[in-house]
Each structure stands twice: as structure tokens, then as C-alpha cells.
C-alpha positions in Angstrom: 218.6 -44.7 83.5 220.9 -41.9 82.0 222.3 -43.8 80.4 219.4 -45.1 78.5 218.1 -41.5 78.1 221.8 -40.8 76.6 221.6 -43.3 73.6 217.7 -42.6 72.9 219.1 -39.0 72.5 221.9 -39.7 70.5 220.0 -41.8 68.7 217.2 -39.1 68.1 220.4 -36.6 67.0 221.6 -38.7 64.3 225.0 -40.5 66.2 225.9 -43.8 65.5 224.7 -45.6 68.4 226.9 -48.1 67.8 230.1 -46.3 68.8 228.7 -45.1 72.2 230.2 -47.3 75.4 228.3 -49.6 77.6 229.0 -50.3 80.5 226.4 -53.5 81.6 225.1 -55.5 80.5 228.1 -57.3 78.3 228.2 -56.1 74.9 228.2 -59.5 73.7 225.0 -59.8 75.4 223.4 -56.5 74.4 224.6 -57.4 70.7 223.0 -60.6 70.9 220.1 -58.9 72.0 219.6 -56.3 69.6 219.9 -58.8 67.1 217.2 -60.9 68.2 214.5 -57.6 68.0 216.2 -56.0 65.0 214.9 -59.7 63.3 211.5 -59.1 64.6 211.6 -55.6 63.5 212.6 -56.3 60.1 209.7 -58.2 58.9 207.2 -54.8 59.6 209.1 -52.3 58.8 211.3 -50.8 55.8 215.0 -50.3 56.1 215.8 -46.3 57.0 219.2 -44.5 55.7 221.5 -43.9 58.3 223.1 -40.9 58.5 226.8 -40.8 57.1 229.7 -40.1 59.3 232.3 -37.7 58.1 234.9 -39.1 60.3 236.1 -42.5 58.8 234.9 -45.6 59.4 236.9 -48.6 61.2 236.8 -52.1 60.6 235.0 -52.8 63.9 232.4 -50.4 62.5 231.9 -51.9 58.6 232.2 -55.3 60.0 229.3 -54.0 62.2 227.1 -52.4 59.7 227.5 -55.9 57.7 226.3 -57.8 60.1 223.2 -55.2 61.3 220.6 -54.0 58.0 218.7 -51.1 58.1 216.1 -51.1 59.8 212.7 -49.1 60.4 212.3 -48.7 63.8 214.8 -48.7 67.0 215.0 -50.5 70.0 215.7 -48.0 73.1 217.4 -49.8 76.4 215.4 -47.8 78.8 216.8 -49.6 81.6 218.3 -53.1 82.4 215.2 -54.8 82.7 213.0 -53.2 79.5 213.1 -51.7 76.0 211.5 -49.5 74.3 210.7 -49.7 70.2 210.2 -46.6 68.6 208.5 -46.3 65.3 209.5 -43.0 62.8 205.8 -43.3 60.5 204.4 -43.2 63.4 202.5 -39.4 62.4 202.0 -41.2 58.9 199.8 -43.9 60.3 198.2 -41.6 62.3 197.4 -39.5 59.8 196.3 -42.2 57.6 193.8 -43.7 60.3 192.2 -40.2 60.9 191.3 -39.9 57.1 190.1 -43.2 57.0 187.9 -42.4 60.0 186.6 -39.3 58.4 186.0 -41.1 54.8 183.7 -43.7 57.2 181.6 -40.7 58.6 180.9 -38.9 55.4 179.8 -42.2 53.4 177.6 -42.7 57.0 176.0 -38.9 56.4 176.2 -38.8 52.6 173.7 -42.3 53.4 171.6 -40.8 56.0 171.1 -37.2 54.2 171.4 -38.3 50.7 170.8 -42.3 49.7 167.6 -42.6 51.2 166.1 -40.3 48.1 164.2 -40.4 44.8 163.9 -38.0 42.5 160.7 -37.5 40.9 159.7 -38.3 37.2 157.3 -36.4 35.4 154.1 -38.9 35.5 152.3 -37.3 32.0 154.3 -40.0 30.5 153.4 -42.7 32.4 150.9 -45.5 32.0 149.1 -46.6 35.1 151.4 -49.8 35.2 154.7 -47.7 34.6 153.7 -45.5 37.3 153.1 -49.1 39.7 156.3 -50.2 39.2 158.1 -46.8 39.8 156.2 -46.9 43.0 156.7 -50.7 44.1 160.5 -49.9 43.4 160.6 -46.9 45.3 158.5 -47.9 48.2 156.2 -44.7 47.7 152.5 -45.0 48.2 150.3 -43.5 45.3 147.1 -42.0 45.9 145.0 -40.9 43.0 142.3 -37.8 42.5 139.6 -37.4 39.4 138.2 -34.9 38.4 136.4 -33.2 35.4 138.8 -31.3 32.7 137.8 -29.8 29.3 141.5 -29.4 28.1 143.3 -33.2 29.2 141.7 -36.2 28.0 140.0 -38.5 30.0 142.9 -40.9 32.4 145.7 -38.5 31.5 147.2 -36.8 34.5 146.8 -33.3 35.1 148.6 -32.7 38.5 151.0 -33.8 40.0 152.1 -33.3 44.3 155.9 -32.9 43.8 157.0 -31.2 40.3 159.1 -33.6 37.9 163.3 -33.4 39.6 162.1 -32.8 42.9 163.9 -35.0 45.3 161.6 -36.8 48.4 162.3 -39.2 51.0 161.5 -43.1 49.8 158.2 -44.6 51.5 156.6 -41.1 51.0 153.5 -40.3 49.8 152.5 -39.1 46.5 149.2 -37.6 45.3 148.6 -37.7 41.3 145.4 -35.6 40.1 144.0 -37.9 37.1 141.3 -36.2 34.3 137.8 -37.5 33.8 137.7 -35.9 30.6 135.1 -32.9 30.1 131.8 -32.7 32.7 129.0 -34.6 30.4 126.7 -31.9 33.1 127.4 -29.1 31.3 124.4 -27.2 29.5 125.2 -26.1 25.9 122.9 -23.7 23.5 120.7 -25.6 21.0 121.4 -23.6 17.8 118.4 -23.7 14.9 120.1 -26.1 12.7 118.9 -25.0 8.5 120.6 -26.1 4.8 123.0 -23.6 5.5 125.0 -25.5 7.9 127.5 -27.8 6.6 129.0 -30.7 7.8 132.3 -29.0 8.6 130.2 -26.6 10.5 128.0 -29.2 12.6 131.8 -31.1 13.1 133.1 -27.8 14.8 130.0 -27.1 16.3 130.4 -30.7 18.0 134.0 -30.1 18.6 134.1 -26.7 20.2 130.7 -27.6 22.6 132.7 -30.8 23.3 129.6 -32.8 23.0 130.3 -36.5 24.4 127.2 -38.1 22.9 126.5 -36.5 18.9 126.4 -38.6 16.0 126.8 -36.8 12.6 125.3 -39.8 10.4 125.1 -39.4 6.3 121.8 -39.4 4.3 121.0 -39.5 0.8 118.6 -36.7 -0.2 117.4 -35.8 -4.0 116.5 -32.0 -3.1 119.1 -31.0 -0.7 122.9 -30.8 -1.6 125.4 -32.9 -0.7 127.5 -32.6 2.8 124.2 -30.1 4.1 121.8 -30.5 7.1 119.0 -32.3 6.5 117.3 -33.1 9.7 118.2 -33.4 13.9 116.9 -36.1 16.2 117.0 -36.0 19.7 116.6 -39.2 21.9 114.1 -38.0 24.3 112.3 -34.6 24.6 114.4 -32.8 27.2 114.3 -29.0 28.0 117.8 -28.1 28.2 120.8 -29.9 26.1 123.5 -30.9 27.4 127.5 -32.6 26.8 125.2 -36.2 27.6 122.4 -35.7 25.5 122.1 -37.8 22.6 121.6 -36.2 19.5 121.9 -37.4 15.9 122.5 -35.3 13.2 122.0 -36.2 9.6 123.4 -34.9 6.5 122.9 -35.4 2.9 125.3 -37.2 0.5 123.0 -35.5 -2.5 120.7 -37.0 -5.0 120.9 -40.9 -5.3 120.8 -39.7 -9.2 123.9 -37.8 -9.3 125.9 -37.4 -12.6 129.5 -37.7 -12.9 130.7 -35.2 -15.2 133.0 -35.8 -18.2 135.0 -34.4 -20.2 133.2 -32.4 -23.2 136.4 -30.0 -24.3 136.2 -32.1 -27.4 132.7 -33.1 -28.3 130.5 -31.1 -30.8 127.7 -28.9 -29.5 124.9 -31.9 -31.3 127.0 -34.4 -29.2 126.7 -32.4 -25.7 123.3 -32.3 -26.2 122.8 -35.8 -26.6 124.7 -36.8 -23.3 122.6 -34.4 -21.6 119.3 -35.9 -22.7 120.5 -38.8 -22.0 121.4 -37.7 -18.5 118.6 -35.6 -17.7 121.2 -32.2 -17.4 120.1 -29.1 -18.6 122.7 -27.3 -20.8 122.9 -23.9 -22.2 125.2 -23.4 -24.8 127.1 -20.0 -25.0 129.0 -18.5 -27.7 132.4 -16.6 -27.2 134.6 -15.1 -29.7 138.4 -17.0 -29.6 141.4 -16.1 -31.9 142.2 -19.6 -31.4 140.3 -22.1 -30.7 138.1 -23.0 -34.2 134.4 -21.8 -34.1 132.0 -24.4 -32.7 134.8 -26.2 -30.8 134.3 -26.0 -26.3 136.1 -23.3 -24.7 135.1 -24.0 -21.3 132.2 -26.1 -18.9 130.9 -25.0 -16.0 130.9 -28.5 -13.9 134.9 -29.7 -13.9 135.3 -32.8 -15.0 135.2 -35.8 -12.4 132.5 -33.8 -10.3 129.7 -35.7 -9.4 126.6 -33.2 -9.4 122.6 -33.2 -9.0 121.2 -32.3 -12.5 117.8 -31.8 -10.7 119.6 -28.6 -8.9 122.7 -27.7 -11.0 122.8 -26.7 -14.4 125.6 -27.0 -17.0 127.1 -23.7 -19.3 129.1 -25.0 -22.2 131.1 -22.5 -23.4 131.6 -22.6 -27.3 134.0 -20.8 -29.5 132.3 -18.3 -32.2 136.0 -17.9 -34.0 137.7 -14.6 -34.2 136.0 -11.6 -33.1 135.3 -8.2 -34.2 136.6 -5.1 -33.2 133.7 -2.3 -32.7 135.0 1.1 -34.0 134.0 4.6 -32.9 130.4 4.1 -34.6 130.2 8.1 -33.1 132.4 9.6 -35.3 130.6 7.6 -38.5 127.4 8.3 -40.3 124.7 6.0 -41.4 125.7 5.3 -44.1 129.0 4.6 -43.3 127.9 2.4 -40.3 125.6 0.3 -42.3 129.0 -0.4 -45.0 130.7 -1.3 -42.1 128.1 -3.5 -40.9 127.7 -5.3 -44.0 131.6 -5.9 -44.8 131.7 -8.1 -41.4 128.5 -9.3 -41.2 127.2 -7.7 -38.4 124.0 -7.0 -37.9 122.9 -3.1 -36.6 119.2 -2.9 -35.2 118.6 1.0 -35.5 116.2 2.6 -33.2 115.1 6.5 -33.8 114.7 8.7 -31.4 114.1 12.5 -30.7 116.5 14.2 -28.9 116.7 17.7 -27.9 120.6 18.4 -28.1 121.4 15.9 -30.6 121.0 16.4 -34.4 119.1 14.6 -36.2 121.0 11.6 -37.9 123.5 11.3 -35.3 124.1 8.3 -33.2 122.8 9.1 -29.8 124.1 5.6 -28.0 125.1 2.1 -28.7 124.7 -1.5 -27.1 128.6 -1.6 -27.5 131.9 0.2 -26.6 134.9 1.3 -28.9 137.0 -1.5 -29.3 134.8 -4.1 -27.8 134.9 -7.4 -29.7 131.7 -9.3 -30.6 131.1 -12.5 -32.8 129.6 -12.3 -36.6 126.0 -13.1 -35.7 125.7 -10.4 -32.5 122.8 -8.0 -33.4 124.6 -4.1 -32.1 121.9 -1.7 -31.1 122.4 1.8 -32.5 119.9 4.6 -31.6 120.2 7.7 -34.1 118.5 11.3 -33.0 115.9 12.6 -35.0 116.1 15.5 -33.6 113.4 17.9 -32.3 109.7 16.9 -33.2 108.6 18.7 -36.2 105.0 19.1 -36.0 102.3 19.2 -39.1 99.5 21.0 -39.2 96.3 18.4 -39.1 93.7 21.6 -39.1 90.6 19.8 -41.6 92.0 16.0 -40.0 90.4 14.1 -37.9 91.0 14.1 -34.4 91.9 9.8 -34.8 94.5 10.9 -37.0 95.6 13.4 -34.8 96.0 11.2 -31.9 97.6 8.5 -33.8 100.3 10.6 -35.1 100.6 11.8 -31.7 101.6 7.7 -30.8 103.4 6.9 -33.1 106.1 10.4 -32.4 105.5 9.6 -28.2 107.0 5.9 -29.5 110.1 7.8 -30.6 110.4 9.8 -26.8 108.6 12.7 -28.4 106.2 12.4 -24.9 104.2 15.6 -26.5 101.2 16.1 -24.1 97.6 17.0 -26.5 95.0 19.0 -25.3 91.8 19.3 -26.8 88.5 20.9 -26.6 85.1 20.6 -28.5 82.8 23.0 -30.0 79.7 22.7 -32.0 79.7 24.1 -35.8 77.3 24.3 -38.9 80.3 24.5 -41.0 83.1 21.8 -39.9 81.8 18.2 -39.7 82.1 16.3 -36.6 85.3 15.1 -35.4 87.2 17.6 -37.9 89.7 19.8 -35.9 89.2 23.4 -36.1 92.4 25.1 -34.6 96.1 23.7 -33.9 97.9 25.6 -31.7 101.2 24.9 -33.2 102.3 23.4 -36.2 104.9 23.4 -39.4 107.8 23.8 -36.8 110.2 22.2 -34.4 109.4 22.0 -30.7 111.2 20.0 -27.7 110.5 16.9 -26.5 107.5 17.0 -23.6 106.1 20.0 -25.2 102.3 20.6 -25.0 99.6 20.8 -28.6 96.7 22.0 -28.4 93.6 21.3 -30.5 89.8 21.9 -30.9 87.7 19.5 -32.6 84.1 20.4 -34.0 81.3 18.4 -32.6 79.1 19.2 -36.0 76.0 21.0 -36.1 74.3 21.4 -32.6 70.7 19.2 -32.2 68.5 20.1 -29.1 66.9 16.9 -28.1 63.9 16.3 -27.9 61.5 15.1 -25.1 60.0 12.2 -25.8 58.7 10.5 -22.6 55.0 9.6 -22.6 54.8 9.5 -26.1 54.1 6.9 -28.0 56.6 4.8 -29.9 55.1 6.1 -33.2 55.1 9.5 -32.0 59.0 9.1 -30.9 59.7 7.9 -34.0 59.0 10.5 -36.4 60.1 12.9 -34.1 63.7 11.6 -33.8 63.8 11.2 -37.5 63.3 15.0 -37.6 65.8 16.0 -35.0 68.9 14.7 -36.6 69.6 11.9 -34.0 69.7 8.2 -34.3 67.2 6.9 -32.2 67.8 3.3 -30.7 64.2 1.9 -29.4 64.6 -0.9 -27.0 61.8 -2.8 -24.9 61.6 -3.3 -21.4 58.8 -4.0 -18.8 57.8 -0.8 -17.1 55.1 0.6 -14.9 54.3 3.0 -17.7 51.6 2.4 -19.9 52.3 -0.7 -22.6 53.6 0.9 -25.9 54.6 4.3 -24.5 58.3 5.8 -24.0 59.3 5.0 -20.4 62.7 6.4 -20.4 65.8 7.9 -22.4 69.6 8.5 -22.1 69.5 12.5 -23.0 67.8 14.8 -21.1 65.1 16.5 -23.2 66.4 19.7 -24.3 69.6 19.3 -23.6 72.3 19.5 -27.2 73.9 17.0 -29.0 75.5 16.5 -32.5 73.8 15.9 -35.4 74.4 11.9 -36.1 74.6 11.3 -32.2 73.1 8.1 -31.0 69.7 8.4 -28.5 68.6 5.0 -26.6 65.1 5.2 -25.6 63.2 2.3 -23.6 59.2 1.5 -25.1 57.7 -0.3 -21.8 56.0 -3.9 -22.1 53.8 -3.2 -19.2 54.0 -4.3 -16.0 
């Protein structure tokens, strides 16, 4: 047994087994041996590098190593009756088989904790039949919940249980929240639909109430214009409106008679007005002074051309060209005279207007329909009003008081605005209506300012009473007094013939020439 321990040391140390003496078995036997296991060994295992010798080698010993390869492993004589083989990888394969081991476990785990997931898509993106098959593949059970939304459209998904990337277990459950689209329940405000609401307005209106069940529909209508509200209908008579209610709402597409408009920019004015006739379009012609554009020939139109238009509601402006213009000077710093030369060289016409003015002297130009440097066409009328300064006032003592008053027009026509004031007297020497006294005349007064004058009312006649009498009676007595006696002839309670009644007290004054109505009764 020591001996076996011996050679499975030297062997462990590196010594050539070889050269170590044996006792028993033969060493023909034990060669014979070894060489049967070494064959059996050599098959498995790969050749390992002895360790050199430094003493030298003998024949006996190459002859030896000749004979025996290198080989892995060694057989060990433990004693006479077994051997031992030892194996030098023996910590390799061991080492090999535990990682192996390991490897097994984690793919086992990485299975369990790992492989038996899905991650979750997001599901807005997903038809009904896409999100099926997702399910059917992943063994998850889908449950779906409706309700009402006024942001997602109707069968889109608006929730979700488990947020897109989440990772669940497979044959889970998963809960997707699905919209009905908004809640048809919902009560919305009725507004007083008028012509001012267009159809841009009713479609927002629509859009922003998110009305389910509102038909804008289009309707020809001569008197109201086009893409405006013309009328509502509701299906039944219901007392609050809401998302279901059906409503129709019509608007018009304009007169059935509409025009399209053309293009006049090089027609004469005769020629526009025949294609309006013909068209029932009223046009007004208007005339604007152009440094370019020859006179008579269109400047501009009010309808663009290509617009179609009602000519029952819409009129058309042609703008024409009246040819170069003229430049208004300062008329201010110019007299008459000089204005009206002016006027004449370009063939404008000046409409003067005179007018008193307290500041102003007389002569000057007070204002103008026109500024300095406007420019107007040949034919424009320009409005010049010249001061004639304060109201000089004439002396119309021994006139009448008609031609008094009449001047007194005629200077309050000119912004004179004098204010007469008159009183009456009785006189033997003035005839009637004659003015006595003025008082002021043959000078220059301000405008407003007040004239006074007294008229005579001719010689003074006491009437005479003539009530009761009889017409005859009247008669020559009114022929005596001066007055002209009107007789007219009535039915009375007083006695037939007599004078029932008369317009001037008896007694009272009047003017000679003054006109008396009496009344002669009928009788009863």
C-alpha cells in the first residue's frame, strides 16, 4: 500500500514514474497492464506534456517513451488487486457543469418572471377587429365601457386600464372605456334667429352647441340676400331644445333673378345704360376728374365683375372720367373781378351768394364750397359767398309800411335778421298806411339789430251806431261817416228790414276808408 501511495506521489510531483522500482507484480506484467488502460484512456482524453528530466535519458527510457504516448489521465496501482484513474480537468468539467446548471436556472426564472408578459399598445389606434386579434393572440379578455364624451367621437376610445408600455401578465384582463359621442340630452339656448345671421354663423352656432340633429338647408328668396336666415322649423313644438331635437334651418341663395355682373371698364356711359335696362339694374353714373384716363371713359364700378347680385336690392355706381382736373386757387386772396376772370379762363362756373357780415368787408369772400388746391372737373358749379358788409339802412319815412316790410325780406334773405317794430297812430295829415317816424336810417347797423317804425292809420272815424235802424237809415249814415259799409242779409229775430247786428262797436274809432259789415235781418 506504500508503495502505491509512493508512485501516486511521485507521480503528483512531477517524477518519471517510469524509473521507480517495483517489486510485484512482474514488470512485464505491470507493463502489459498499463498498456492495456493507457489504450482505453487515450480515446477520452488529450495527450499531457511530461515534464523534462535534466538528467539524461537512457535507451531503456526513449525506447519506453516510444512505445507509451502521452496521455490525459493516469492509472494509480493502489494496491495489487485495484487501480485508480485520475483525471487532471477534472476542476474544468466541474466548473463547466456548474455554469451550465446556472445558465438552466436563469432561462427557468427569466421564463417564469419575464416570458409569460405583454406589453401593452396604445388602443386609440386600433379598430375593433385589430384590438380582437391583439387579444385572441395574447390570451387577454377585453371588456368594454360607453359612455357619453363631447371631445372624442363617437366608437373612439377614451380610456384605457393599463397605459400604452405597461407590461401585464398574459390571460389578464383589460378594461377599454369606448365614447358615445356627445349626450343628445343635453339642453341648449334657442337663440332669436333674424337676417343678420349668416350661414357661417348658424354653421358655428351648430358646431359649438354640438347639435346632433340640425339641418342647414338652402332657399331661394327674392328680398333677402344671399347665404342669410330666412326662416327656422322645428319638428314638433317642444319647450326646451335640445342636442336631439330636430331643427331645420333655411337660408337664402338670393333672388332667383340675379345678374352676373360684367365687365363695363370699356363701354360708353349710352352703352351701360342700355345693359342696365336691359337688366333691370339701376345705375348712377359719377363723374371724377383723371389725368389719365380720357373723359367719358370708366374709371371704376361698384359690383366687381363675375359677381352675381340682386338688382332689386343692390345698385350699381359707374365711375366715369371727367379728364383732367382743376386746381382751385386761394379765391381769398382774389377779388371779384379777378375771380370771375379766373372762372371764365377754365370754364368753371362760380354761383355767388351775398351776404352781410359784421366783421367782414363788404366785397370780400366770406367762404367757399371748395379748398385751396382742391381739384374739380370743368362743369362743377363752386359756391362763393361775398360779404356785403353791415346793413345800410334807408330812410322809408312817406313809404308805405308794404314796402317797408318787403325791403325788410329781401335784406333778412341776405342774414341781415333785422327785427321791425311798429306802431300805429291816427293822423289828418299822413294817409293811411304811410310811415310817420323811422327810428334809424341813412347808416350802417349790425346784423340782428332792431328798426323801429310808426305807421299812420289816416284820419280817425267814430263809428256809428246803427242797430235798429233801418237799412235806409244805415245807409246814408255810413256814407257820411267815412266808412265802407258792407250790408249783408241774414234771418234774425229782429224786425224784417232792420239792422240786426255789426262788426264795430258803435262809437268806437276807426280809419277813414275802413271796411264796416252790418247784417239787415230777413225775419224769423
Amino acid at each position: 500500500m506504500n508503495k502505491n501511495n509512493d508512485f501516486f506521489n511521485a507521480f503528483l510531483n512531477g517524477t518519471n514514474v517510469s524509473n521507480q522500482p517495483t517489486s510485484t507484480p512482474s514488470h512485464s506484467e505491470t507493463e502489459s497492464k498499463n498498456s492495456e488502460q493507457i489504450k482505453q484512456i487515450d480515446t477520452h482524453s488529450e495527450p499531457i506534456e511530461e515534464k523534462k528530466e535534466s538528467t539524461p535519458k537512457t535507451n531503456s527510457q526513449e525506447t519506453s517513451k516510444n512505445k507509451t504516448p502521452k496521455h490525459v489521465g493516469v492509472t494509480v496501482k493502489m494496491d495489487e488487486k485495484y487501480e485508480r484513474y485520475v483525471n487532471p480537468n477534472r476542476k474544468r468539467n466541474i466548473y463547466l457543469l456548474s455554469f451550465c446548471a446556472g445558465f438552466g436556472v436563469f432561462c427557468i426564472i427569466y421564463f417564469v418572471i419575464f416570458g409569460n408578459k405583454v406589453d401593452i399598445p396604445d388602443f386609440s389606434n386600433y379598430s375593433p377587429s385589430q384590438t380582437a386579434q391583439w387579444a385572441s393572440k395574447n390570451d387577454m379578455m377585453i371588456f368594454y365601457q360607453e359612455e357619453y364624451n363631447d371631445e372624442i367621437p363617437k366608437g373612439q376610445l377614451i380610456s384605457q386600464q393599463y397605459e400604452s408600455g405597461e407590461s401585464i401578465k398574459k390571460g389578464n384582463e383589460l378594461t377599454l372605456v369606448m365614447s358615445l359621442g356627445v349626450d343628445p340630452e343635453v339642453v341648449v339656448q334657442l337663440p332669436e334667429f333674424d337676417e343678420n345671421w349668416t350661414e357661417l354663423d348658424l354653421t358655428r352656432w351648430v358646431e359649438e352647441n354640438k347639435l346632433i340633429n340640425t339641418t342647414i338647408k338652402p332657399l331661394a328668396d327674392e328680398d333677402i340676400e344671399k347665404d342669410r336666415f330666412i326662416k327656422s322649423e322645428l319638428e314638433n313644438d317642444v319647450t326646451e331644445f335640445k342636442r336631439k331635437t330636430k331643427l331645420t334651418l333655411y337660408v337664402s341663395t338670393g333672388s332667383p333673378f340675379m345678374v352676373d355682373m360684367i365687365d363695363l371698364s370699356t363701354k360708353t356711359e349710352v352703352d351701360i345704360t342700355n345693359w342696365a335696362n336691359r337688366n333691370g339694374v339701376v345705375v348712377t353714373f359719377e363723374s371724377i376728374c383723371h389725368d389719365t384716363i380720357p373723359e367719358g371713359q370708366v374709371i371704376g364700378q361698384s359690383i366687381e365683375t363675375g359677381v352675381s347680385f340682386n338688382p332689386k336690392k343692390e345698385e350699381l355706381t359707374i365711375q366715369l372720367s371727367a379728364g383732367p382736373g382743376i386746381v382751385i386757387p386761394n379765391l381769398y386772396n382774389m377779388t371779384i373781378d379777378e375771380m370771375n376772370m379766373w372762372a371764365g379762363t377754365y370754364g368753371v362756373t362760380i354761383n355767388l351768394t351775398e351776404k352781410y357780415h359784421n366783421t367782414t368787408a363788404s366785397n370780400t369772400i366770406i367762404s367757399t364750397n371748395v379748398n385751396t388746391g382742391d381739384i374739380i372737373k370743368k362743369d362743377q358749379i363752386v359756391e362763393v359767398t361775398v360779404s356785403l358788409g353791415k346793413i345800410g339802412l334807408t330812410n322809408f319815412m312817406g313809404q308805405s309800411e308794404i314796402e317797408f316790410m318787403s325791403w325788410i325780406d329781401e335784406q333778412n334773405q341776405k342774414g341781415a335778421k333785422l327785427a321791425p317794430k311798429i306802431s300805429y297812430i291816427y293822423s289828418d295829415e299822413a294817409e293811411k298806411n304811410k310811415i310817420l317816424a323811422q327810428s334809424l336810417f341813412d347808416r350802417r347797423v349790425e346784423i340782428g339789430s332792431s328798426v323801429q317804425i310808426v305807421v299812420s292809420l289816416g284820419k280817425y272815424i267814430q263809428v256809428p251806431n246803427l242797430i235798429g235802424l233801418t237799412e235806409s237809415t244805415a245807409r246814408e249814415k255810413c256814407s257820411e261817416s267815412g266808412l265802407v259799409c258792407v250790408f249783408t242779409y241774414e234771418s234774425h229775430v229782429a224786425p224784417k228790414g232792420s239792422i240786426a247786428s255789426q262788426d264795430k262797436n258803435g262809437g268806437s274809432g276807426a280809419s277813414e276808408g275802413d271796411i264796416l259789415n252790418i247784417i239787415i235781418s230777413n225775419g224769423e
